[in-house]
N, C-alpha and C positions, 0 to 999 in steps of 0.2 A: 492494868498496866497503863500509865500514863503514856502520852508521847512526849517527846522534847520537839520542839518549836524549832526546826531548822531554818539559816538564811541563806537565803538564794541570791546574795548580795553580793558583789566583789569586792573583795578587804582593801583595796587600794585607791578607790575608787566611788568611793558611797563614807558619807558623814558619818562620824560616828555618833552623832544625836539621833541618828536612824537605828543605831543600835541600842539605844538607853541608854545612853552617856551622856550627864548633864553638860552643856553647851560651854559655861563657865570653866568646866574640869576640862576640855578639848584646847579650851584658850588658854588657860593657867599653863596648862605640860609641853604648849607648842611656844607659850613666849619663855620658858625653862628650858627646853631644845635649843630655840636661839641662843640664849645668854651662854648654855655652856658651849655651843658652836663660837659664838664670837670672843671666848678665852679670856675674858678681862684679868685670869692671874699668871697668865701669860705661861700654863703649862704648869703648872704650882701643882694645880688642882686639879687632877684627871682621876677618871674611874680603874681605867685602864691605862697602862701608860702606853705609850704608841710603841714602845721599842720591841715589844712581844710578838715573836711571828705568830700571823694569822690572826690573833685574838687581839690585837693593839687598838686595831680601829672601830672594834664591834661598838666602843659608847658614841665615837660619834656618826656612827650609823642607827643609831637608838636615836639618837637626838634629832636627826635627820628629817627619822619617823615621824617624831611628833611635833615637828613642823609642818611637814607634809599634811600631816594630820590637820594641824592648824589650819594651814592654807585651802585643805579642801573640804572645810568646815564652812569658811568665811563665806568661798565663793558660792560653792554648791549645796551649802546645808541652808542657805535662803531661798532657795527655791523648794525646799521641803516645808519648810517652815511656812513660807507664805503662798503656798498652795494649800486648797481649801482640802480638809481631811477626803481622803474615799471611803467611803460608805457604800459597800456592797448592798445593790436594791434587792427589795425583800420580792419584791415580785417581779417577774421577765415582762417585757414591754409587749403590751400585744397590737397586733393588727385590727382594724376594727374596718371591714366589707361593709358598704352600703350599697 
């Protein structure tokens, strides 16, 4: 029986290039979050339309996301990126008595 590979990561809070998500695909869906947050059809174009109780604003709560997403890519997924891989030592350090 295999195991599955669980993350011990916070979804909100940790890049998603930490999770196997190409870095490019993070940028693409958080400048697409923006564009449909900033409306250029001025409301034409919605997934949802807002007048729906409850459910109105779920797209741009989606959109939100993957800015979010975006934003804590830029800042925080450079610090994974430009830290040197860990590499668990093959052997424990030892003390050496003279």
């Amino acid at each position: 029986m295999s195991e599955s590979k669980e993350i011990d990561k916070p979804l909100l809070t940790t890049p998603l290039s930490q999770r196997g998500w190409p870095v490019w695909v993070v940028y693409t869906l958080a400048a697409l979050g923006a564009l449909y947050l900033l409306n250029p059809t001025a409301g034409i174009l919605e997934f949802l339309p807002d007048n729906i109780p409850f459910i109105g604003n779920l797209d741009e709560g989606a959109a939100f996301m993957l800015v979010w997403a975006g934003l804590l890519e830029f800042f925080e997924g450079r610090k994974y990126r430009s830290a040197p891989p860990e590499t668990p030592n093959s052997q424990p350090p030892t003390e050496e008595n003279s």
